[in-house]
C-alpha positions in Angstrom: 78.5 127.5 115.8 78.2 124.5 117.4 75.6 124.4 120.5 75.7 122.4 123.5 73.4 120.4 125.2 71.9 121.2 128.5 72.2 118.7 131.1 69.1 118.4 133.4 69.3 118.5 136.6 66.4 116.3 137.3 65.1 112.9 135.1 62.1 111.1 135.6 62.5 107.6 135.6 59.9 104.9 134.8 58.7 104.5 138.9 56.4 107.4 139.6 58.0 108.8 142.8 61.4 108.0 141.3 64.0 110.4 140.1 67.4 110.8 139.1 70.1 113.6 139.9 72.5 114.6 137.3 75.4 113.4 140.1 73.2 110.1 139.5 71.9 110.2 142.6 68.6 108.4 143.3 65.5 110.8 144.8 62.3 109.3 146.2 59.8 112.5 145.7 55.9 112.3 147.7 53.1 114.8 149.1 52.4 115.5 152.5 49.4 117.8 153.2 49.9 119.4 149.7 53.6 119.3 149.9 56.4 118.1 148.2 58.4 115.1 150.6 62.0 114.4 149.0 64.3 112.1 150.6 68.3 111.4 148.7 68.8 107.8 148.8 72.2 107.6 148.8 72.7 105.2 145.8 73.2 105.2 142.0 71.9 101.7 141.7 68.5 101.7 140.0 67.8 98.5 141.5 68.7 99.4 145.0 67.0 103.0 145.0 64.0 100.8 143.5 64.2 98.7 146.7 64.4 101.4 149.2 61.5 103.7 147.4 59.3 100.7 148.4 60.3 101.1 152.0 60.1 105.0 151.9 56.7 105.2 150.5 55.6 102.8 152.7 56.8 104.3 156.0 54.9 107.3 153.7 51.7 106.4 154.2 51.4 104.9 157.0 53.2 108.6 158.4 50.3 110.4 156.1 47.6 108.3 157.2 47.6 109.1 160.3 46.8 113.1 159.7 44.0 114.9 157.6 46.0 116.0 154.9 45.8 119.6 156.3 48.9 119.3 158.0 51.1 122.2 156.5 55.0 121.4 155.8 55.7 124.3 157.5 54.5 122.9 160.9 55.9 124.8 163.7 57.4 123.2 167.3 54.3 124.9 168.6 51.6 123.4 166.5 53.3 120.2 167.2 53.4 120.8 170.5 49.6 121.7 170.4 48.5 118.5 168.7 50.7 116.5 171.4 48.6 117.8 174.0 45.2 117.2 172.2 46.2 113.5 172.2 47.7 113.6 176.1 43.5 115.1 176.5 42.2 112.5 174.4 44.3 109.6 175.9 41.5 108.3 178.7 44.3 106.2 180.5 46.8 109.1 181.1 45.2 110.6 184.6 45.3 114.5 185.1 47.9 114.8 186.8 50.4 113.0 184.4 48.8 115.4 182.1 49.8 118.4 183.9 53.2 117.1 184.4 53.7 117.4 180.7 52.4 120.2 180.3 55.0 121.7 183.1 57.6 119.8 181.1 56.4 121.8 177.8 56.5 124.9 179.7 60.4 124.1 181.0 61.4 123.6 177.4 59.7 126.5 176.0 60.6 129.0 178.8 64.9 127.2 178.3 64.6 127.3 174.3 63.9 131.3 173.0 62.4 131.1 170.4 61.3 126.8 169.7 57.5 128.0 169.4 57.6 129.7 166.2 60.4 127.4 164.7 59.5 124.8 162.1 60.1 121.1 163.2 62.0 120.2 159.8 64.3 123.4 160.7 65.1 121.7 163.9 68.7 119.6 163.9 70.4 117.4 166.2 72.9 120.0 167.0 70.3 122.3 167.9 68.9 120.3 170.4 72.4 118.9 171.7 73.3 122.5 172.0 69.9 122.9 174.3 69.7 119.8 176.2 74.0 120.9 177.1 72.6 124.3 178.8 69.1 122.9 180.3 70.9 119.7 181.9 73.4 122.1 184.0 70.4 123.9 185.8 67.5 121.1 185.5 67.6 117.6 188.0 68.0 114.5 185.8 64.5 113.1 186.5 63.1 116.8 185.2 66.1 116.2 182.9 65.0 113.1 181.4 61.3 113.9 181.0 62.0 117.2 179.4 63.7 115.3 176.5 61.1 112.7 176.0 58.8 115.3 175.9 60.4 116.8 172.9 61.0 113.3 171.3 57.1 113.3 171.8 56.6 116.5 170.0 59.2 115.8 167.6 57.3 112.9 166.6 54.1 114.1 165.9 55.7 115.9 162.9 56.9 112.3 161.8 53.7 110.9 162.0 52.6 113.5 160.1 54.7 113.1 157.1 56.8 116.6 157.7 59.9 115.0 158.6 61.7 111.5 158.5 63.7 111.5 161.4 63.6 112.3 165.2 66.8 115.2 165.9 66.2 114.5 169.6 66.5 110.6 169.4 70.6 110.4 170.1 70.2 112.7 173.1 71.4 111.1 175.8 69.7 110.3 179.6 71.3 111.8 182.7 72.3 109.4 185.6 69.9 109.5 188.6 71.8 108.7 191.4 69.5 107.1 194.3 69.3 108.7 197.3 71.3 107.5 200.1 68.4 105.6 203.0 69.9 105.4 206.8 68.3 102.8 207.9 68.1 101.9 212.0 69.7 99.2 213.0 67.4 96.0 214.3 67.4 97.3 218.2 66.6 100.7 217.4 63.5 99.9 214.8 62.8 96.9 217.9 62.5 100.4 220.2 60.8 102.7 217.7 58.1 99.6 217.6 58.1 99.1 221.0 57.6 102.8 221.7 54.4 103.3 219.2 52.8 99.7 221.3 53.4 101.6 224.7 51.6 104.9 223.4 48.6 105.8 225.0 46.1 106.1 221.8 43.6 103.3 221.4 45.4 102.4 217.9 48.2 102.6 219.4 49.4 98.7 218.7 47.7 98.9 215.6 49.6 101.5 214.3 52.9 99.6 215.6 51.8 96.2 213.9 50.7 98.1 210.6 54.6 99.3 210.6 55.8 95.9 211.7 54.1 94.4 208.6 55.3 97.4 206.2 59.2 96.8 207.3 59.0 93.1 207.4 56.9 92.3 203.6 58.9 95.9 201.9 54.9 96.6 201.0 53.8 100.5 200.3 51.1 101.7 202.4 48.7 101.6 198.9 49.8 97.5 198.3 49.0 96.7 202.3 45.4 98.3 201.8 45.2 95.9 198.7 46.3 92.9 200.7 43.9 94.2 203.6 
């Protein structure tokens, strides 16, 4: 009886991260923290999959290089999260407030996601987070909006850099319009009568005070850039 052979799913090639599908697809294959990395790329061509393994493993290490080869493939939104806000801490530039801003922004995401904590990064798809940012943008205002996304691109990203995943699912979300607020401004003889009230007051700083607003309206100055000027 004649037997027949078994095609393999998988061949090696003669590049070390390099291997072939039986479709004859081309596979780049690396670690991560322990892990195996795999990433199709989308050609037949030897000579072409040769060229863009060089750019995967390089985008690679310098992902992998950046962690201490602890980091588990498994990496959950919260663990991300986590090591986002160790850097925000470490960061000496970022003042406490901006920190705490985030970390409202974290909360907002959390509390309008069920569930993102305990799911893993790679698990995470573009759909997912178009199918979040859909429900969160009808309740949140854009400037809340708008942060609470980069925030997530932020978090997102730590998995990148840390050689879990190769692409950012939250990149092709899209801002929401922040309108300006409408400003009624007085015309020239009523902010002429508004001055001309604060000289007549009876406090000792009382043309001071009616100058110092003078100068603010006149040079479009905040009251911090006048006290730099002073």
């Amino acid at each position: 009886m004649k037997q027949h052979k078994t095609t393999k799913t998988w061949e090696r090639t003669r590049l070390q991260n390099l291997v072939r599908h039986k479709s004859g697809r081309y596979y780049a294959r690396a670690f991560a923290g322990g892990k195996e990395v795999w990433k199709s790329l989308k050609t037949s061509h030897f000579s072409v999959a040769q060229a863009k393994l060089a750019e995967f493993l390089k985008e690679h290490r310098e992902r992998t290089s950046n962690g201490n080869g602890e980091v588990s493939a498994k990496m959950t939104f919260g663990e991300a999260a986590a090591i986002h806000l160790r850097n925000l801490d470490d960061n000496v530039r970022i003042k406490p407030r901006t920190r705490h801003y985030w970390r409202q922004r974290l909360a907002a995401l959390v509390k309008s996601w069920p569930g993102l904590n305990e799911t893993e990064v790679r698990k995470i798809t573009h759909a997912d987070c178009k199918k979040w940012a859909s429900a969160y943008g009808k309740t949140a205002s854009p400037t809340n909006y708008n942060n609470t996304v980069a925030l997530l691109r932020h978090v997102l990203n730590v998995a990148i850099e840390a050689g879990v995943m190769y692409s950012n699912a939250a990149a092709a979300l899209k801002r929401a319009a922040i309108r300006g607020k409408e400003i009624a401004l007085p015309s020239t003889e009523k902010f002429s009568a508004l001055i001309a009230e604060m000289r007549a007051g009876h406090s000792r700083d009382s043309i001071n005070c009616a100058d110092f607003a003078s100068g603010l309206a006149f040079t479009g100055c905040r009251v911090g850039e006048a006290r730099e000027i002073a």
